[in-house]
N, C-alpha and C positions, 0 to 999 in steps of 0.2 A: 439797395436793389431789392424791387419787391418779389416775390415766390413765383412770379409769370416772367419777372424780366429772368429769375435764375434759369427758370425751365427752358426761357428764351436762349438764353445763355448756353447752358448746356447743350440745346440741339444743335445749334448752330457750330457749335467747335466740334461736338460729335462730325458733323456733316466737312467740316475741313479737315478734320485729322484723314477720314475714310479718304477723302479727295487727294492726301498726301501721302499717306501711306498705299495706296492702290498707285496711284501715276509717278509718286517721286522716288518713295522709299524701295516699293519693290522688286522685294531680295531674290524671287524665284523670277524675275519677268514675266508675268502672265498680263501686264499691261501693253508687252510688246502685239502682241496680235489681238488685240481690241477686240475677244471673243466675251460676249456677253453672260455666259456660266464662269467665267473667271472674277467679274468684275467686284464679287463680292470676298475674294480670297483672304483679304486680311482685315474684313469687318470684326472676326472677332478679337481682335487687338486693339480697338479703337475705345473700349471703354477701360482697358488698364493705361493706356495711357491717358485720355482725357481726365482718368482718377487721381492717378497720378498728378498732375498739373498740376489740377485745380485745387489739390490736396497739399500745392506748396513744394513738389518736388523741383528741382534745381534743374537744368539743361543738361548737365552730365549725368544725373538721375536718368533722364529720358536715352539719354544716348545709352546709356547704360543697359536701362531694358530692353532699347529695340537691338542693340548688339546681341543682348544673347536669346535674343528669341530666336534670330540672325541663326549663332551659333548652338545655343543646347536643342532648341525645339522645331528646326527646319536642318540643321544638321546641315549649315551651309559655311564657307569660310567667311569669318570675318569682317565687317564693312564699316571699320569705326569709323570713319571719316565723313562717308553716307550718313550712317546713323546720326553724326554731329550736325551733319548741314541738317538732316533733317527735323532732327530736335532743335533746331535752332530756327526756323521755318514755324514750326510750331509754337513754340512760342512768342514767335511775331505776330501771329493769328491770334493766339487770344491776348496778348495787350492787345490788339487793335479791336477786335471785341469787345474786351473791358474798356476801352474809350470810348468806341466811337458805335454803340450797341444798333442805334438806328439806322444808321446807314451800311454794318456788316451784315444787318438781318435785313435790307434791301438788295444788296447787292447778293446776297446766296438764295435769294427767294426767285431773286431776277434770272439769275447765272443758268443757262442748259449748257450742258456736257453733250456735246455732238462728235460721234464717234468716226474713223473713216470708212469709207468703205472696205468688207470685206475684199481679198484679192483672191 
């Protein structure tokens, strides 16, 4: 992999972890009411885990971290279960990245997030 396909690389799981962690992971719900100043609530999470990863860390690693960011750093109970699907989610993303690079940076380039309407 050359220094464009990595950089390729990196944005593109950056841009799925945020998509996973905001609509799946979401430990306080602020994706329930599709308000637009929430949408970016756990961006800054998304480069200790994508460091994580790609640095080799393990599924239970990830599970690990999002657990206790879960619990010491939002001060919320628990969600190991969540956090496993979710780490496991995640690393379905970037093997599929890591294979199949043209067509996961087609299909995220392609992708809009349509939100529903306010009620």
């Amino acid at each position: 992999m050359n220094e464009q396909e990595s950089r390729q690389l990196i944005e593109d799981f950056s841009k799925l972890v945020d998509e996973i962690l905001c609509y799946i992971w979401d430990p306080i719900q602020v994706s329930v009411e599709f308000l637009p100043h929430t949408r970016s609530e756990y961006s800054i999470y998304v480069g200790r885990v994508c460091d994580k990863v790609m640095s080799g860390s393990s599924e239970d690693d990830i599970t690990d971290l999002l657990d206790n960011i879960v619990t010491k750093e939002m001060e919320q109970d628990s969600m190991r279960v969540k956090c496993a699907e979710v780490s496991a989610l995640i690393f379905k993303c970037y093997e599929f990245l890591i294979d199949e690079p043209e067509m996961s940076h087609s299909i995220l380039t392609n992708y809009k997030w349509t939100l529903p309407e306010a009620k």
